[in-house]
N, C-alpha and C positions, 0 to 999 in steps of 0.2 A: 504493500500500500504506500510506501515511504516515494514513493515513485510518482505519484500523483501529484503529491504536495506542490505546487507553484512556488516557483522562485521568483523574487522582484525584484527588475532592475533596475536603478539607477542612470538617469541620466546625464550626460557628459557633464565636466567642470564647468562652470562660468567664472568671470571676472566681475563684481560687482565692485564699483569704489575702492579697487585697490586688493580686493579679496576675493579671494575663490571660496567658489560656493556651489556646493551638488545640488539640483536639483531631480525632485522624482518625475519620473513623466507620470502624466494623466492615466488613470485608468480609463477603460471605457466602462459602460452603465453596467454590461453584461459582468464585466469582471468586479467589477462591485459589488454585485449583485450576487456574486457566487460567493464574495469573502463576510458577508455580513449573515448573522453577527459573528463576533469575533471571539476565537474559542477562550471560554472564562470556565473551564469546569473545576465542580469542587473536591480537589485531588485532594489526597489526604495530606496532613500536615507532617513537617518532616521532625518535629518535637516526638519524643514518645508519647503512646498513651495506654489504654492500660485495654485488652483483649476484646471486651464489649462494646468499647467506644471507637475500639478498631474496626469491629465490625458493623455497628452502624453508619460510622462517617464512609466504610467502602459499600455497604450500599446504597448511600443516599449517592456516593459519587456514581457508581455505578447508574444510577435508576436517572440519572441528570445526564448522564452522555447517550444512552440512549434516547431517551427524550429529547436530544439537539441531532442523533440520528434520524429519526422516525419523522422530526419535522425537515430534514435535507432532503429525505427523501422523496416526500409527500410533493416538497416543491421542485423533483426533477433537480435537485442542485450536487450533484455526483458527485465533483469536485470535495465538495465539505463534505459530505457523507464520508467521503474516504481518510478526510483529515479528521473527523468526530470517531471513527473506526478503527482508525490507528492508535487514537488519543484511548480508544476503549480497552484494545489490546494491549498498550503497555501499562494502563492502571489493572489490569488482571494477573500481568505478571510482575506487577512491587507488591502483590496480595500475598502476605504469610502467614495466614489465619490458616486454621487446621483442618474448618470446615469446608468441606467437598463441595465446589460452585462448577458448574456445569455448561458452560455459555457456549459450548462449543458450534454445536446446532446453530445459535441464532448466528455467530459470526461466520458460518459458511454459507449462511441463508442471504444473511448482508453483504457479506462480501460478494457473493456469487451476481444478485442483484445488481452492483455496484458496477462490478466487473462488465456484465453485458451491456448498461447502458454509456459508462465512461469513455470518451472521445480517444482518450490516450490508450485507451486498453488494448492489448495484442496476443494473438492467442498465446505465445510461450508465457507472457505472465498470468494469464488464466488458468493453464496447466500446471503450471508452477503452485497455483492455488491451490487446485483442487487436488494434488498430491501431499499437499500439508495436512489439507482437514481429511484423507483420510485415513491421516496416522493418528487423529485426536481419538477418536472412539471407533469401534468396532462394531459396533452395535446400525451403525449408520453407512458401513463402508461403500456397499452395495449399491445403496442411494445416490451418495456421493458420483459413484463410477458410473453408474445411471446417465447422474447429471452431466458428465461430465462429457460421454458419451454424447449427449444427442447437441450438447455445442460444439462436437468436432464433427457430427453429420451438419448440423447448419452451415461450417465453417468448409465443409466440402473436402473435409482431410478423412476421405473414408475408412485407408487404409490405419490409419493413429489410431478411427474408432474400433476397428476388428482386434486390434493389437489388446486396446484396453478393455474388448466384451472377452477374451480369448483369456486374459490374464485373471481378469475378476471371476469367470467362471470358475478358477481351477483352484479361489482363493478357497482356505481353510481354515477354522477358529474354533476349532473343540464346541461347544454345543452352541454357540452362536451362528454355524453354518445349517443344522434346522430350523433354527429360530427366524431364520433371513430363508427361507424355501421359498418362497413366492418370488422374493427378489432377484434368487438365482434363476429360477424358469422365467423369469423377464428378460432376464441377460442370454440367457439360453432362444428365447424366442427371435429378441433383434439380433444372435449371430447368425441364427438362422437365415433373418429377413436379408440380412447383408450378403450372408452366399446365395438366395434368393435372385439378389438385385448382378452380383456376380455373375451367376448363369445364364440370366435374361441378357446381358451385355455380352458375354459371351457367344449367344446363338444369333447376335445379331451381327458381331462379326461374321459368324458362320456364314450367315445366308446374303451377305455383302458383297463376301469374296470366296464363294464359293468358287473360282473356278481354278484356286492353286489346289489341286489337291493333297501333299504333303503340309501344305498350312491347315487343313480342310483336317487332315486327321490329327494333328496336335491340339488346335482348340477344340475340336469336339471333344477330345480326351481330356480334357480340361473342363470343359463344361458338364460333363457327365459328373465328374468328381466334384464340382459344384453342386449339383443335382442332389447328389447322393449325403452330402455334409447337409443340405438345406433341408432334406426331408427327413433326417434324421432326427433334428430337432423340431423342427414344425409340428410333425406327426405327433411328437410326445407332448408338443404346448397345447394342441386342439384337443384331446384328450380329458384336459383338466375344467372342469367348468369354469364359467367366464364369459368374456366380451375379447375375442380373439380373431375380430372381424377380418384385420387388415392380415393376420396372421394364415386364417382359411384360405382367401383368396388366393397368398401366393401359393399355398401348398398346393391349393387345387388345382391355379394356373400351372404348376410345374408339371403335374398329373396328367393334364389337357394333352398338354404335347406328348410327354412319353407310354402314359395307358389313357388315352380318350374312352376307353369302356370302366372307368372305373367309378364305384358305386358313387362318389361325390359328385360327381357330374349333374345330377338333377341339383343340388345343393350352389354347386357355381352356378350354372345356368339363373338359378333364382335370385341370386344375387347380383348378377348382369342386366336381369331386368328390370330389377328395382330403379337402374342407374340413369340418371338423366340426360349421358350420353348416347348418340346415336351407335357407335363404333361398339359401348358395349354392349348395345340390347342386340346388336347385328351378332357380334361376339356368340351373345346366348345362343340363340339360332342354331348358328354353324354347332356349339359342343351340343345337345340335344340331337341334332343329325347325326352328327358322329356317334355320339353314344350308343343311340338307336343300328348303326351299322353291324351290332353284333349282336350276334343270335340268342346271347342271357339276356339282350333286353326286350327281346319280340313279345313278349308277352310282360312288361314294366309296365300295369296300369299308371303310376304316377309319372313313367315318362312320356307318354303317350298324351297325359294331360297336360303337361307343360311344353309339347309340344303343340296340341291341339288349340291350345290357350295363348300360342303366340300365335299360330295360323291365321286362327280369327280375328286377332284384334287388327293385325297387316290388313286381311281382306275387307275387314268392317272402315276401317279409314282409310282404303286404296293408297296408302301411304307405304314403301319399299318393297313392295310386289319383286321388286330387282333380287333382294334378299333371298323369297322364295324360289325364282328364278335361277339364280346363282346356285345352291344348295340342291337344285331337283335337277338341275341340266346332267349334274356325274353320275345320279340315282335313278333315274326315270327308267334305262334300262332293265334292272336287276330288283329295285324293289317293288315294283307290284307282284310280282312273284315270289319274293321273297319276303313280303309283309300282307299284302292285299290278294291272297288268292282266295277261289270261293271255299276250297278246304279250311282253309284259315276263320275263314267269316263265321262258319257253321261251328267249327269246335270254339272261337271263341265265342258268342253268342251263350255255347250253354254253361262254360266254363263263368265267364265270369262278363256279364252284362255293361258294366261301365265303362272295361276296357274294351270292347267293342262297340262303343257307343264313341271313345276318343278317336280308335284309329277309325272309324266308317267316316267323321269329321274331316281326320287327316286325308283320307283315299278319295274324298270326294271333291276336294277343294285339287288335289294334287291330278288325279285323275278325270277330275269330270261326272257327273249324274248317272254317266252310263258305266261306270266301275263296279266290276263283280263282288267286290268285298260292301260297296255300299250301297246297292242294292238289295245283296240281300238282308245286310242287316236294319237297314229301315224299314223294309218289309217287313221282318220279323219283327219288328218294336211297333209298327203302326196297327201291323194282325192284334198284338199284346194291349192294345190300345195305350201302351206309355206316351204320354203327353210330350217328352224329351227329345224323345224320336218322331214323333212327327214335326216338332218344331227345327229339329235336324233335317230331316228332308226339304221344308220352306224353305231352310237359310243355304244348301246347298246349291236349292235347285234355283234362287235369286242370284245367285253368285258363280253362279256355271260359268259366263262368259273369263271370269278369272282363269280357269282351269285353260283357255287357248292363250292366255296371253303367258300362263306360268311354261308352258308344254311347247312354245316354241324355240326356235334357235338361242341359244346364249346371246346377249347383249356385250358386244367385246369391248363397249365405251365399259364396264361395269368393273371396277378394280376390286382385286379379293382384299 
């Protein structure tokens, strides 16, 4: 903190009447402003006194330097906060009273504060901080490395942050390493996220310059063992209950690419759609296709619905028809047969009614009125007289002219 303090300069000699004489330059308003008031705190006296009156004159001093803290602070005046801070820290160490005072916490809290807004501040003296406070207590280490952490992700020094999630992970303190379990799986979680954000940068060299192939196989080798460290921890963060939002995504998103059939997939898709980006509800789309591409999920009522549940809402607001287009142009071949045959229609039907009620939705928008699979299963729901299925058949058979515009040529204006 000693490093903040403003020096004052002096302006050059004058000659007045024979005499020289320094004059101070003018501050300006702002630097006046930052120096007022001017520090008076009530330090203890340097007389003896006797253990009690020790202890009260150091807390009234104490409780007075905070109080010219809390008000620098309040007025954004950094500068003083750091000179009322320092003035804190060395009245804590002329303290030789017996009793156990514990300030450590509020001066990493202040100082940390101090630090991010001060004009002069740089990150080596910041780390430099937050490697002090967290030799003060043990109890708080984790915290500290935490904090410390996500101002060298602000600060774009990613690799300093892995170094420091890497170190604190491995840190150990006899029963205060259970006592701190929550904080370790936080630290466990963001190294994850960081080999996460590694891989994803990794596969984007990949697919840039794919066309050296001996680079082609070093960073994929590389990116897998990213893969492989990021899902390690991930997996075990989602696990634990909680609010592990940002955490899900990426694990799912790394899942996407390397098992697209895996059970999260309805789980990400639903979270893509939430999103108020075009790119990721486009996103969703595509992994529920995919997913749907393999034969454990031909019979997924709930994917089937989140499928049939994006279909509809594209077709009801004739808005990115491209999307469906895009996604059925590689499919159109192989899955009506492979999803929508009249075999299919009939055992599912008796098997299990809803999820024959999503895909005849899906085959009908995809296919057209005259599609085998939904044909017959609207027939069969309108014979049953379910109310569901006949209003399935209306909104299909309203919506046919979609099924020519989805079922022709690819759009090659149409980027994946």
């Amino acid at each position: 903190m000693d490093s903040f303090l403003e020096d004052y300069e002096e302006a050059p000699a004058v000659v007045v009447g024979g005499k020289r004489r320094r004059r101070r330059r003018r501050r300006s308003p702002a630097t006046q402003a930052a120096l007022q008031p001017l520090l008076h705190l009530p330090f203890l006296p340097p007389q003896p006194v006797s253990s009690n009156e020790h202890k009260s004159n150091f807390k009234k001093s104490k409780e007075a330097c905070l109080s010219y803290i809390q008000d620098a602070l309040l007025q954004k005046q950094w500068k003083r906060a750091a000179e009322f801070l320092t003035c804190y820290v060395e009245s804590l160490e002329k303290d030789y009273s017996r009793e156990h005072i514990g300030p450590s916490e509020m001066i990493w809290r202040i100082g940390t504060e101090i630090l991010w807004h001060h004009s002069q501040s740089r990150m080596k003296e910041f780390s430099c901080f937050m490697e002090q406070m967290k030799t003060l207590g043990v109890k708080r280490y984790l915290k500290v490395c935490l904090e410390h952490v996500f101002h060298l992700l602000c600060n774009g020094q990613i690799d300093e942050a892995y170094q420091n999630l890497s170190l604190a992970e491995s840190w150990r303190f006899g029963e205060q390493t259970a006592i701190q379990d929550k904080e370790i799986k936080l630290i466990q979680a963001y190294r994850g996220l960081l080999d996460y954000c590694s891989w994803s940068k990794q596969k984007k060299i990949l697919l840039e310059h794919g066309e050296d192939g001996f680079a082609d196989l070093a960073v994929e080798q590389e990116m897998h063992s990213y893969f492989r460290k990021a899902a390690v921890n991930l997996k075990e963060i989602i696990k634990i209950p909680g609010v592990w939002d940002v955490f899900v995504k990426c694990y799912v998103d790394i899942l996407h690419d390397i098992v697209p059939s895996h059970e999260l997939m309805i789980d990400f898709n639903t979270m893509l759609q939430k999103s108020k980006k075009r790119k990721k509800r486009q996103l969703g789309l595509e992994v529920i296709f995919a997913a749907l591409d393999y034969a454990g999920w031909k019979e997924n009522a709930k994917a089937w619905s989140c499928l049939a549940r994006q279909v509809k809402q594209i077709v009801i607001s004739e808005k990115h028809l491209d999307w469906i287009k895009q996604e059925w142009s590689s499919r159109k071949d192989w899955w009506p047969d492979f999803h929508f045959s009249r075999y299919l229609a009939k055992r599912n039907w008796q098997e299990n009614k809803s999820l024959s009620h999503e895909k005849a939705l899906v085959a009908g928008i995809l296919l057209g009125k005259d599609c085998k699979y939904f044909k017959y299963v609207s027939h069969q729901g309108c014979k049953a007289q379910l109310k569901r299925f006949r209003m399935l058949k209306k909104f299909v058979t309203r919506h046919n002219p979609v099924y020519l515009r989805i079922s022709g040529p690819p759009d090659c204006s149409v980027q994946r």
